[in-house]
C-alpha positions in Angstrom: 84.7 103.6 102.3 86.5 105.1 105.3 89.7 106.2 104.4 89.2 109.9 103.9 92.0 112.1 102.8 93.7 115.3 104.7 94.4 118.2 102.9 98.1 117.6 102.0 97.2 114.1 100.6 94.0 115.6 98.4 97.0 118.0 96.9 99.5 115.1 96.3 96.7 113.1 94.7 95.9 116.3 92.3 99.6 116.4 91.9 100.1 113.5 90.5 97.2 113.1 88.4 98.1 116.7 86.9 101.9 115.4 86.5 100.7 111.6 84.5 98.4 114.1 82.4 101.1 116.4 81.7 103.8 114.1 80.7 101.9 112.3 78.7 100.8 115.2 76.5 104.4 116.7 76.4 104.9 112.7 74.9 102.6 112.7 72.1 103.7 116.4 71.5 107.4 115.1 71.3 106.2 111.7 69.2 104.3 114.2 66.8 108.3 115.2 66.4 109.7 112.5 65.8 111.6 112.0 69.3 109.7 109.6 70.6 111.1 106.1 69.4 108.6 103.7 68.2 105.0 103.9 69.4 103.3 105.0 72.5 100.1 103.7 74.4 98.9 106.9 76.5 96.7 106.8 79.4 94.9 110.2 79.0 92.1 110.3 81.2 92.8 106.9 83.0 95.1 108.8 85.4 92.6 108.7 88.7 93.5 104.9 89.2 97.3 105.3 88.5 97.2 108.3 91.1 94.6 106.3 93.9 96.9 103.5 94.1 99.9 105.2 94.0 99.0 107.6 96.9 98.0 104.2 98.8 100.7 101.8 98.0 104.0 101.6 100.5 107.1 102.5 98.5 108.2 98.9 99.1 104.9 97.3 97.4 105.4 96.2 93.8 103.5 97.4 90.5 102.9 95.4 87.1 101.1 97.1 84.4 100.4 97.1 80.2 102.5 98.7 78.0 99.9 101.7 78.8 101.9 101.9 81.8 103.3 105.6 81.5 101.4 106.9 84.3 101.7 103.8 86.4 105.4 104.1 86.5 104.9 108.0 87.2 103.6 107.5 90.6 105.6 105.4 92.0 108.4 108.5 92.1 110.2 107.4 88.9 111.7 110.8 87.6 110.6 112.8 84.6 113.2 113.2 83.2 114.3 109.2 83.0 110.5 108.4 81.1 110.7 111.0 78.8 114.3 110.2 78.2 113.2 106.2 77.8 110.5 107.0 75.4 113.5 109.2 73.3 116.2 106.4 73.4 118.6 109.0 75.3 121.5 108.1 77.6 119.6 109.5 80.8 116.4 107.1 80.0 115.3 105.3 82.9 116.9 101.9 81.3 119.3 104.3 78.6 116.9 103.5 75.9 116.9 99.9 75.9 113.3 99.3 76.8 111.1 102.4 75.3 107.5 103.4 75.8 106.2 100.1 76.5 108.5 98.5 78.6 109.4 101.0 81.5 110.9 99.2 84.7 112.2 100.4 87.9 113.2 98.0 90.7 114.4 100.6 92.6 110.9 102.2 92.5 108.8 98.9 92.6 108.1 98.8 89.0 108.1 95.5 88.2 107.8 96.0 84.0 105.2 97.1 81.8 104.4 93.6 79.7 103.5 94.0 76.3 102.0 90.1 76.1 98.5 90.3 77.2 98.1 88.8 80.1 101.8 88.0 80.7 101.9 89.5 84.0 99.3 88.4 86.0 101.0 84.6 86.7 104.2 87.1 87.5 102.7 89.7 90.1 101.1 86.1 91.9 104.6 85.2 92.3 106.1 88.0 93.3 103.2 87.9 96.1 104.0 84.6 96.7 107.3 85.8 97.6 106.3 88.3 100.0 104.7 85.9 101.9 107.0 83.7 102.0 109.5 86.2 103.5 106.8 88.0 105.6 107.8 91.0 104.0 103.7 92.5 104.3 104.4 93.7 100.9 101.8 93.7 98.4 101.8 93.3 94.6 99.1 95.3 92.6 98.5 94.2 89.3 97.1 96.7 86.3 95.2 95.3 83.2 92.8 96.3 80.8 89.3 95.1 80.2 90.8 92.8 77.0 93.0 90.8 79.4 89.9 89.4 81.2 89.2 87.0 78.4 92.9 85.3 78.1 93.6 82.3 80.6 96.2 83.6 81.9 93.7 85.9 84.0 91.8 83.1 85.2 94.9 80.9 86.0 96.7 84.2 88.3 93.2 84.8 89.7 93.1 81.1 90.7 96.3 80.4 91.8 96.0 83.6 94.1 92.6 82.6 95.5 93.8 79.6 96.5 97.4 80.0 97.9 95.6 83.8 99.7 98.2 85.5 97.9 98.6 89.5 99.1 97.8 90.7 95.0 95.3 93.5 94.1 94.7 92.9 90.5 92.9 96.0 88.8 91.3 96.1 85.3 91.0 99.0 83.9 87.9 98.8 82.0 88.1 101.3 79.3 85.6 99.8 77.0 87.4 98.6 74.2 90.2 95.8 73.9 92.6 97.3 71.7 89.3 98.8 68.7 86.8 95.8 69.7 84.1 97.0 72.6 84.6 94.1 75.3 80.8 94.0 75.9 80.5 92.6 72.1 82.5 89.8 72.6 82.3 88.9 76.4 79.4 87.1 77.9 79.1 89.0 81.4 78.4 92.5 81.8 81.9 93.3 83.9 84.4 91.4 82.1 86.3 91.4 85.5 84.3 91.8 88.5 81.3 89.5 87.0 84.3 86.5 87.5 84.9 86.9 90.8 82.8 85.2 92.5 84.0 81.9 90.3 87.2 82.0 92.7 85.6 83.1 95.9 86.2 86.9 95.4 83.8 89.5 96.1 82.7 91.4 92.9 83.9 95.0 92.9 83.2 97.9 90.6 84.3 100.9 91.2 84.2 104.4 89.2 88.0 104.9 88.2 87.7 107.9 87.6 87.0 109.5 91.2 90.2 109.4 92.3 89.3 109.7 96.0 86.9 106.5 95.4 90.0 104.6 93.8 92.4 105.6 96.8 89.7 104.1 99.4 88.9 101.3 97.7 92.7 100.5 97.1 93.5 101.2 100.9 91.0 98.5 101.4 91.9 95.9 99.3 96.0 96.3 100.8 94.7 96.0 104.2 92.7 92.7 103.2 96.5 91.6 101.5 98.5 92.6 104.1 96.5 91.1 107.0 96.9 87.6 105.2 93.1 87.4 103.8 94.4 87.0 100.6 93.8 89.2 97.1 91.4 91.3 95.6 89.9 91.5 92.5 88.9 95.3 91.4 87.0 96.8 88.0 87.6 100.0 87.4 85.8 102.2 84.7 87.2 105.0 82.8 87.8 106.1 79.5 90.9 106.7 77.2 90.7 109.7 75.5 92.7 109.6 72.8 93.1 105.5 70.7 94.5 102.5 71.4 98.1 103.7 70.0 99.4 106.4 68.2 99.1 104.8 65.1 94.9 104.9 65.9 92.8 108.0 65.5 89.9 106.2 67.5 87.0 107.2 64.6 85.1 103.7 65.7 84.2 105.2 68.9 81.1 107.2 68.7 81.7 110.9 68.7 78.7 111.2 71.6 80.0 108.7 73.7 84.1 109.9 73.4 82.6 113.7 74.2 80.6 112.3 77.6 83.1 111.0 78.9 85.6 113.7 78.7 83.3 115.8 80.5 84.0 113.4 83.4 87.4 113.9 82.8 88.9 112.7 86.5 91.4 115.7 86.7 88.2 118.4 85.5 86.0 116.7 88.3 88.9 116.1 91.1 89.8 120.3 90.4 86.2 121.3 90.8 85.6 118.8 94.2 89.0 120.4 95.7 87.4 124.2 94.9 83.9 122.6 96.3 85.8 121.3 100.0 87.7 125.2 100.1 91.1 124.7 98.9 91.7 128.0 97.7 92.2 128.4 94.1 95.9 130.1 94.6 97.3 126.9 95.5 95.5 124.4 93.2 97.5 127.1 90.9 100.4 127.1 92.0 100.2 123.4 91.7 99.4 123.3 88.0 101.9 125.9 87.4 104.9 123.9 89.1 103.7 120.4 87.3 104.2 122.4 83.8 107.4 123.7 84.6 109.0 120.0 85.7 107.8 118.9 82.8 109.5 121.6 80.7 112.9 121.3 82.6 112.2 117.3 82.3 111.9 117.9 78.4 114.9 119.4 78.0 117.3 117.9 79.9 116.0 114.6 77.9 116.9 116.4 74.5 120.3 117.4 75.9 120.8 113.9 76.8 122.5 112.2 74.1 122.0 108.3 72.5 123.3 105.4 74.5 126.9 104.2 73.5 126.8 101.5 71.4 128.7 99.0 73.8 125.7 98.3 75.8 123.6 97.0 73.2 124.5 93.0 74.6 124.2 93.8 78.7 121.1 93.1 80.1 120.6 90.6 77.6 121.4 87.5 80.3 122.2 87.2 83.5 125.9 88.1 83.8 125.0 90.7 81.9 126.8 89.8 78.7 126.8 87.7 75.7 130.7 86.5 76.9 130.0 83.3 78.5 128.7 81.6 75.5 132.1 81.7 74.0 
């Protein structure tokens, strides 16, 4: 890979891992609380391929992920304060509470919904690339799933669809190693749930460590020039690890204790930290870095708290098209 970082872009890509890290913690602190309403799906230690793509997508390009999709929305610029507020069912929420932890959406910042139907958005990021084409637009749609995903048709039948047609779509599993508290290799025929596939739809089969963050921003950068030159999508596997369970309502205990422990010592923020140190940043500003990521997140805590519930008259907008329930009257 070729597309080597300068030094202000190795900082913004610590940056934003840091600030996905942070904010998720400071949610399961505040769901430990009872603020956070209903439950949350946290990416803790996934945040290298949030943070690759988001340092190499245009800030027109569009993004589709899980309801695991906290950190996904993060990058693309979405504030703070409006995810933490979402996740509390406050006024200042990114969609005033209406949506929650798993269903974050920003059009404005092209975030294109977090699905929680497995598999439900891989048809819709095809079409949405489908529509870039057809306007010439250049834009391209990149697609997050996890490893589960691989084995519903719906992945076959976006993968497909966008082979054929040349689509611009990156789609990207994130291979964590478990569909929901199943191992995927234990009930999936292929060694690389996604990448093995491939090559059934003319796609080159790519895996990729997800948690080098440098490696996912190169290999993204790739895969957009490939979609944005008309040669169609790319498929992309990339392993990492989840360190806490599938939902807050799962403490994880059928993961083997040896096997969670390894693979936080590869946690993608530890290693990106020590890498930075390695190439000469001096420590100072990694620092200061770290020290300004905790204190947004502290100012974005508490101006969600002071933000109070929605009012109750917007509980039938966004609910159809005009925005109201009127026109059925």
């Amino acid at each position: 890979m070729t597309n080597s970082l300068d030094h202000a872009q190795r900082l913004r890509l610590y940056r934003s891992m840091l600030e996905c890290r942070q904010l998720e913690q400071r949610a399961h602190d505040l769901f430990l609380q009872n603020l956070v309403k209903g439950t949350t799906h946290l990416g803790l230690g996934q945040e290298a391929v949030a943070a690759g793509f988001g340092l190499a997508m245009r800030p027109d390009d569009y993004t589709f992920c899980t309801y695991r999709g906290h950190n996904h929305t993060i990058v693309r610029g979405v504030s703070m304060t409006a995810i933490l507020g979402e996740l509390m069912g406050r006024e200042c929420g990114l969609m005033r509470g209406k949506g929650g932890s798993m269903h974050l959406t920003s059009i404005e910042h092209g975030v294109m919904g977090s699905y929680a139907i497995i598999g439900a958005h891989l048809p819709i990021a095809a079409g949405a690339a489908w529509s870039a084409r057809y306007r010439g637009s250049s834009q391209v749609a990149v697609c997050f799933f996890g490893d589960g995903t691989t084995n519903i048709g719906a992945f076959h039948e976006a993968l497909n669809l966008a082979a054929i047609w040349r689509l611009p779509v990156v789609y990207v599993c994130e291979n964590n190693l478990y569909m929901e508290y199943t191992p995927i290799e234990q009930v999936t025929a292929v060694k690389h749930p996604a990448a093995d596939r491939a090559s059934a739809y003319g796609l080159e089969s790519i895996v990729i460590d997800g948690n080098d963050a440098e490696l996912v921003y190169a290999t993204a950068k790739a895969a957009f020039d490939k979609a944005r030159s008309g040669d169609g999508p790319t498929l992309i596997e990339a392993h990492t690890y989840r360190h806490g369970g599938h939902s807050r309502a799962d403490p994880g205990h059928y993961r083997p204790a040896e096997e969670v422990e390894a693979w936080k010592r590869r946690d993608p923020i530890t290693l990106y930290r020590d890498k930075l140190l390695a190439l000469g940043f001096a420590e100072a500003d990694v620092v200061t870095i770290e020290r300004s990521v905790e204190a947004a997140v502290n100012e974005a805590t508490e101006e969600a708290k002071a933000s109070g519930p929605p009012p109750l008259h917007i509980a039938t907008t966004d609910v159809w098209a005009d925005g109201g329930s009127s026109w059925r009257n």
